[in-house]
Structures are given as C-alpha cells and as structure tokens.
N, C-alpha and C positions, 0 to 999 in steps of 0.2 A: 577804639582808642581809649585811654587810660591817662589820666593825670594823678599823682598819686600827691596826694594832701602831707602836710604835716613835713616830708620828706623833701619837695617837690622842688626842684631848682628852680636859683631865682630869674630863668629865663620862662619860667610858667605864667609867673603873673603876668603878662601881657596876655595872656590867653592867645598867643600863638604857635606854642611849642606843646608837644604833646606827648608821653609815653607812650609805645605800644608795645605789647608782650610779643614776642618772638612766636611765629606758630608750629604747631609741634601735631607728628602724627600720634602722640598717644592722647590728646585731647587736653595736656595742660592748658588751663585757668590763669593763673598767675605768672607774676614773672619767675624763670627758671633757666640755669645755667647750660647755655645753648654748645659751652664747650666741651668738649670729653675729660680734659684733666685739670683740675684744679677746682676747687669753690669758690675763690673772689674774682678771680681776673684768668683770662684766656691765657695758654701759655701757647709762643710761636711756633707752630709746629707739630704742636698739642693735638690737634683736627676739630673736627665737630662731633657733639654730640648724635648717637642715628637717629635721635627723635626730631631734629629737627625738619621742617618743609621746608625746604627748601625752595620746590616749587611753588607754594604758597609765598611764600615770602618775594620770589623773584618778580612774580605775580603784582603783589603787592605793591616795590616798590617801582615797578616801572607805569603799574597804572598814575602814584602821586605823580613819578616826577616827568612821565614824558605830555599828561594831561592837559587839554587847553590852556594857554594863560601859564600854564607851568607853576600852580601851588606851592612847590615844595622848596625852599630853599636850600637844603642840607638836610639829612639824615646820619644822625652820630652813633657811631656800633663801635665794634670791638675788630682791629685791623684782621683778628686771624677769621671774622666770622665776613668781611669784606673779602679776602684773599676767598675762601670757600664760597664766598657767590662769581668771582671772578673765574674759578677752575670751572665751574656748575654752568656759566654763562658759555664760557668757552667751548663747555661739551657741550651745550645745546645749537652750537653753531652762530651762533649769535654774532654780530659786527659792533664787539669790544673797542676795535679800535678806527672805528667809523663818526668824527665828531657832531654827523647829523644823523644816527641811531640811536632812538629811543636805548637802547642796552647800552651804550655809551655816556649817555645821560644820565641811566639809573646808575650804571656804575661809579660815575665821574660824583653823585648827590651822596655819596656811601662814605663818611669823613668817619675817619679813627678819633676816639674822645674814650678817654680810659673809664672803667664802671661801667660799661656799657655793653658788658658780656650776657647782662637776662633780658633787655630789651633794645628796642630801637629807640632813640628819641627822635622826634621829626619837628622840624622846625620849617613853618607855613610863612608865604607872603602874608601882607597887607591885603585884607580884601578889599583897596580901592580906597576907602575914605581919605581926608585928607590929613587926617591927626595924624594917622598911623607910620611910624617911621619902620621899613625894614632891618633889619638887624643883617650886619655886615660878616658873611662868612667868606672868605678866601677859600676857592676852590684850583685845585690843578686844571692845569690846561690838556691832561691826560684823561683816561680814563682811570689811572692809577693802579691796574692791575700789571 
C-alpha cells in the first residue's frame, strides 16, 4: 500500500484511506495509467490496458472486502477499470449476482471516483476504538455490473 504525501487527499489524514498502485504484469512500481487510451482519465469503452493483472488485482480485492470483520469500506477506481473486472469476474464464472458471494461483495466495494485511472484508493473501517467515526459511503444494492 501507498499513501502519497504532499498530494494525498484529505480523506488520508485519518489514516484510513489508503493508495494502491494498480498491479501490472510488466513489474510497474509506481502508479500507471491502467487504461489503453488516453493519459488523464479512462475513456468509456476505451478497454484496459494488457499490462494490467487482472488476476492479481481480482485477487486482491476480494481478499480486503470479503475478509473477516469485512475491513474494507469502498474502494474507488475508474468505472471503465470496474466494468473490465465485472467482464474478467463473469468469465471466471464467478456468482456476480449472488448478494452472499464474496464476488459480489468485491464487486459491489468497486465505486467509480474520477482520477482514479492509476490506482485504487481503499478506504478501511475503524479498527474498533471508540473515537473512530466510519466514514459514510452509499453503496448499490447491486453488484453494479
């Protein structure tokens, strides 16, 4: 995980929100544009980039959000890089539209937030204390694929 200083939105300083670089099979480091066309922002229909893992990634977020206790409040991407885990999920057979499947879950935690074409941002529960206020994300009652 990755919080990037200087830059970092002001949902950081709580220190429960967190960047993560998108992973990629050429071994990119940093964050990097996961779409095929354009440099700022995903265009609809655009596709993905082939670097991206997909599997890694899918990987990834169904370990945060189907995990005990359920960590993960939301994770905000880029809609066209959510729609390309929704086809990816679909071929792997997966129960999309199951609302007690982990793949439902991780898909349903997958919220479109524009900028959000080089990384994930992930946005974590309270771990329990009693100061800690969760931060209020509205999620579909779908899996939104």
């Amino acid at each position: 995980m990755r919080q990037r200083s200087g830059r970092a939105h002001r949902s950081h300083k709580t220190g429960l929100d967190a960047d993560v670089v998108l992973p990629s099979t050429d071994d990119k480091t940093d964050m990097w544009n996961a779409c095929r066309v354009g440099s700022g922002q995903c265009t609809r229909g655009g596709g993905i980039a082939e670097a991206f893992d997909e599997r890694r990634f899918w990987l990834f977020i169904k370990e945060l959000t189907c995990a005990q206790g359920t960590p993960v409040i939301a994770m905000f991407l880029d809609a066209e890089i959510k729609a390309h885990m929704c086809r990816y999920a679909r071929g792997l057979g997966e129960k999309i539209d199951d609302p007690k499947s982990c793949a439902f879950k991780a898909l349903q935690a997958l919220y479109h937030e524009d900028g959000h074409y080089n990384h994930v941002h992930v946005r974590f529960r309270c771990p329990g204390n009693r100061d800690c206020q969760n931060s209020i994300v509205t999620l579909g009652k779908s899996s939104g694929c």
